[in-house]
C-alpha positions in Angstrom: -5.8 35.6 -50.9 -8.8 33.7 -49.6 -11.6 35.2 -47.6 -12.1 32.6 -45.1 -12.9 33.2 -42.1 -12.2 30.7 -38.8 -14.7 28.6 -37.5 -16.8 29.2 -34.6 -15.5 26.6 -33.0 -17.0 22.3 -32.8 -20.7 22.1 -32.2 -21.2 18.6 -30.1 -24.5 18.8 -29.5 -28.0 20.4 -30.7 -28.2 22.6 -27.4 -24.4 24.4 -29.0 -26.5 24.7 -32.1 -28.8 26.4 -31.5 -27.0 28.8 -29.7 -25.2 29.2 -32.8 -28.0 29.7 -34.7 -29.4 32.3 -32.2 -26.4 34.5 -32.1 -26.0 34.4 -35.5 -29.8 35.3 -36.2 -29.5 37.5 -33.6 -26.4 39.6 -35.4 -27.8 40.0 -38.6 -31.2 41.4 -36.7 -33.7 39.0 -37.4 -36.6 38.4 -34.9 -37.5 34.4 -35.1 -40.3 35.1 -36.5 -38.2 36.9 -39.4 -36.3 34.1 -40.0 -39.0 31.1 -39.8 -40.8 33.6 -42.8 -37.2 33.0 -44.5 -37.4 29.5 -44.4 -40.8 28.8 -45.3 -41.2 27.4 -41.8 -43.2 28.3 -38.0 -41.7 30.0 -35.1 -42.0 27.3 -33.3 -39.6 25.5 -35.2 -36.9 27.9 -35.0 -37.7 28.3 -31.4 -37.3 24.3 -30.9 -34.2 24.5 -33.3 -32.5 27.5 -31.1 -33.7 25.3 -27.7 -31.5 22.6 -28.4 -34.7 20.4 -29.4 -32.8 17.2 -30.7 -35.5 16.1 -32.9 -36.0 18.7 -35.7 -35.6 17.9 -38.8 -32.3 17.8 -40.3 -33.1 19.0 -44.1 -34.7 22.0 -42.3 -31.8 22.4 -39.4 -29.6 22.9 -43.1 -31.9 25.2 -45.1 -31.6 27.5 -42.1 -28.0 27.5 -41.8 -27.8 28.4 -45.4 -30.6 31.2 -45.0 -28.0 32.5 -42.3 -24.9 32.2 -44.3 -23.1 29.4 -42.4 -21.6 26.2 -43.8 -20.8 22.8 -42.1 -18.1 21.1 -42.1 -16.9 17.6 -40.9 -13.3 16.8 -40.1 -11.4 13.8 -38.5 -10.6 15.1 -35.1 -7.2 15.7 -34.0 -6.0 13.8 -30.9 
């Protein structure tokens, strides 16, 4: 039995991740501020990051998926 659980659904741009990464924060009950203290990092960057800012920085956009428990993962789309 694997625990996996089904995928939130296909992220296509940074504005659908960072609404992502908002609800997520958001269920586990972390302020932004919380979760930029997690990371190391400043509000403002997790505020940018939730905003659909394009331009943050990928390494970063990573560490805090992993701070919130989520993976990524590419796959050849169906047609």
């Amino acid at each position: 039995m694997t625990n996996l659980k089904p995928p939130f659904g296909n992220i296509q741009n940074a504005m659908e991740l960072g609404k992502m990464v908002a609800s997520q924060r958001k269920a586990q009950g972390l302020t932004q501020s919380d979760l930029a203290g997690l990371a190391q990092t400043g509000t403002r960057f997790i505020s940018d990051l939730e905003n659909g800012k394009g331009t943050v920085q990928f390494d970063k956009v990573m560490h805090i998926l992993n701070l919130l428990g989520l993976d990524v993962v590419i796959m050849d789309r169906q047609s």
